[in-house]
C-alpha positions, 0 to 999 in steps of 0.5 A: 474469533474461532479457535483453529486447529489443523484439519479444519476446513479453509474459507474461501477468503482464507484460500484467496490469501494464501493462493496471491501469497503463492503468487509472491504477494505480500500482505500489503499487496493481497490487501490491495488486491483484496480490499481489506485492512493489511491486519485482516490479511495476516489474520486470514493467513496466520488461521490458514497457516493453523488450520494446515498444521503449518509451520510458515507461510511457505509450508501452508502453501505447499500443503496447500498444494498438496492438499489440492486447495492450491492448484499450480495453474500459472506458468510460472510453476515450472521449468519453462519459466526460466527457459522463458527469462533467459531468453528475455522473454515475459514467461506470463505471455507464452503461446505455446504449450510450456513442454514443448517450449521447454523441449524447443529451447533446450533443442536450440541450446544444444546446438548453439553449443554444438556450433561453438565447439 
């Protein structure tokens, strides 16, 4: 195995670990996803963490983030996704544009409350 060190460039199997970990999924489920053997998982995610100089999981996810490496493309990233649960609604199966749902729902709280007062 290579050494790893912050700055190195990440693989492309190194980048899907880490992107269904921000997804919530443990290593059992990447490897499910993936394919893979549960212990080529933590190796993909332990030299990911090492080459982004990150202190755990969260952090490399974050810098990954940061980085542009990661891209925040679910809605789930947001205000509007809590807006979507406490109206019982899946937050994944949104048809409109998430800022003006966010502002649709914040504008229909308001005056439900201006209603009970």
């Amino acid at each position: 195995m290579r050494a790893t060190r912050p700055g190195m460039p990440l693989v492309e199997r190194e980048i899907e670990v880490l992107r269904l970990i921000a997804e919530g999924g443990s290593y059992a489920e990447v490897a499910a996803e993936l394919q893979l053997a549960h212990a080529s998982v933590k190796n993909y995610a332990h030299s990911a963490i090492k080459k982004l100089g990150a202190r755990s999981q969260a952090h490399a996810v974050h810098l990954a983030h940061l980085a542009g490496i990661l891209r925040r493309e679910r809605h789930g990233d947001h205000a509007g996704f809590t807006a979507h649960v406490r109206r019982g609604e899946d937050p994944w199966a949104c048809t409109q544009g998430c800022p003006e749902g966010e502002r649709a729902y914040r504008a229909e709280r308001r005056q439900q409350r201006r209603e009970a007062a």
